[in-house]
N, C-alpha and C positions, 0 to 999 in steps of 0.2 A: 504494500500500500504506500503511495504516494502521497503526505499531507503538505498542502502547501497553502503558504498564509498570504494573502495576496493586500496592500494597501496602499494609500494614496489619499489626499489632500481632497476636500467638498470641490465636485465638479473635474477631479482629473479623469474619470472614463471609469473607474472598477468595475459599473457596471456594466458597459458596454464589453469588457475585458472577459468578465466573467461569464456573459451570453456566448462570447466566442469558445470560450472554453467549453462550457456546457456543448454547445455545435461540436465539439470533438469528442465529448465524450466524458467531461469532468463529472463529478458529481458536485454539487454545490452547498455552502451554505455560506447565508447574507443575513448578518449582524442587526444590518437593517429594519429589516425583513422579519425576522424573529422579534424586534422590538416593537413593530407595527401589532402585532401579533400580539403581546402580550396587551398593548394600550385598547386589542378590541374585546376583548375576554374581562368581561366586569367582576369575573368570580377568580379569577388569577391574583394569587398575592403581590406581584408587582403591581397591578391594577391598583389595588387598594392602598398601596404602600403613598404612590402618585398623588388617588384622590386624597388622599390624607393631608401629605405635603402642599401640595398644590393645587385646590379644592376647584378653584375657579377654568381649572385646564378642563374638569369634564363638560363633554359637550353631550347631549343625549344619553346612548350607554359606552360611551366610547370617550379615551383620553384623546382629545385631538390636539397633534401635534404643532399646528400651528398657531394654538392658542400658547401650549409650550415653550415652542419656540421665542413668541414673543417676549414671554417670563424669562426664562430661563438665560437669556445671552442681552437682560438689561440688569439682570439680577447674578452675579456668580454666584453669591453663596446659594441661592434656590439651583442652581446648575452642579453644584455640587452635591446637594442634597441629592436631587434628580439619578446624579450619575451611582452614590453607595445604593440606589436602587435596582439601578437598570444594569449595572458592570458585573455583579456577581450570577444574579440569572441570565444572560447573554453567555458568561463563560462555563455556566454548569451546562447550561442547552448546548451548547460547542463540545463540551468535552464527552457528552453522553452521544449525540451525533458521532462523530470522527470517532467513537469506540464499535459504534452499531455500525460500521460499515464493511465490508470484505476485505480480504487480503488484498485482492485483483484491484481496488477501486481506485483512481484519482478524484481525490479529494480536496477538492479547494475552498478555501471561507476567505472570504470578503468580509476585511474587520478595519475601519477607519483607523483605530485606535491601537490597532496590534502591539507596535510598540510603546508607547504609553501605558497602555497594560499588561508592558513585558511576560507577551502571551506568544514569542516566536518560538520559546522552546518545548511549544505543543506541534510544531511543526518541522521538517526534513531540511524545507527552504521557507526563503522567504521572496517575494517579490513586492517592487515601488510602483510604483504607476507614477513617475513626472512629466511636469507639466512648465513651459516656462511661465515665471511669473506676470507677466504682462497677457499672454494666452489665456492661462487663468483666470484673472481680471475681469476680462470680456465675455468669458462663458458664465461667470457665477452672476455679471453685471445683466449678462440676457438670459440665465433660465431663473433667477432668484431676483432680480431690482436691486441686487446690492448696490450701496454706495460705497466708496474707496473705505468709508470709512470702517465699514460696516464684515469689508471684507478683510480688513486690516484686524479687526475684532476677532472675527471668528478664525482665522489662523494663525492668532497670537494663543491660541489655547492648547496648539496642540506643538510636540517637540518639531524643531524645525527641519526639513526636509533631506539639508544637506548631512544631520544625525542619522535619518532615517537612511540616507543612503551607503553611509558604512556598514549599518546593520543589515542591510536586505543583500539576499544572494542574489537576487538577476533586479535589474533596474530596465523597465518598459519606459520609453519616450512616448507623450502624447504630444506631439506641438506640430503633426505634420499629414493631417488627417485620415480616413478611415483604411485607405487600401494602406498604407504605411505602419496603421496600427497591427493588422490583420499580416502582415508579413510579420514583427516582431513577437505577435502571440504565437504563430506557426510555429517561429523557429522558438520560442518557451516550449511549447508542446510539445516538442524533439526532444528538451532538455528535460521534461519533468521525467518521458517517460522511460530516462535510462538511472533514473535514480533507483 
């Protein structure tokens, strides 16, 4: 079995990274994704944990993330709070996942936070998704409204990229679009599966 931890900055591609992976044959799991999943599940103790803290984030039966959002990245300490909730059930779901899978499987998890939750050495390798910074800028500027300012905020929270890139075993370039992408996953795909 091949486990490999895949990460990257809000808006560098993991997702798009990890659909191509999936196309070949990866198995998946998205950190994301399992968090979406806990905030819809109103009988989930992360659920409850949220509505407790952060009472005004429920919308209907459901945490929604964009009320969140807006709390949480004006507020640290509520973002912190937020995270002793959401980090320890993300990584028990991770680690019970990557044990229920097969010898035979490539296993990849999409986890923003990988290193900041020095969670690499649940995995073989590790890979970066970068992006240059000005590229960046303009895709978080057109899928999110950020303002410099704003994007300046949210990647000041996390370890800085060039850390991230001594840690990770293969380093993906996103700054030169799709077919360019799709060549450098290919030749990842070579690489995972001689490990």
């Amino acid at each position: 079995m091949a486990k490999i931890g895949l990460t990257g900055r809000i808006g560098s591609g993991k997702t798009t990274v990890m659909k191509m992976l999936v196309k070949m044959g990866a198995k998946a799991f998205d950190a994301d994704r399992q968090v979406h999943q806990f905030y819809r599940d109103s009988s989930h103790p992360v659920y409850k944990k949220v509505k407790k803290i952060i009472p005004e984030a429920e919308q209907g039966s459901e945490i929604s993330r964009e009320k969140l959002k807006k709390i949480v990245f004006k507020k640290n300490h509520k973002l912190r709070q937020l995270e002793r909730v959401v980090h320890p059930a993300v990584i028990k779901a991770l680690k019970e996942w990557l044990s229920a899978k097969k010898k035979e499987d490539v296993c990849v998890a999409e986890l923003p936070l990988l290193f900041e939750l020095k969670l690499e050495n649940l995995f073989d390798k590790t890979v970066l998704l970068r992006v240059k910074e000005e590229i960046l800028a303009k895709r978080l500027e057109k899928k999110y409204g950020f303002s410099d300012s704003e994007i300046r905020q949210r990647l000041s929270l996390y370890l800085p990229v060039e850390e991230k890139e001594k840690k990770s075993s293969f380093v993906l370039n996103n700054n030169s679009g799709l077919k360019n992408l799709e060549k450098e996953v290919s030749v990842l795909w070579q690489r995972i599966n001689k490990i």
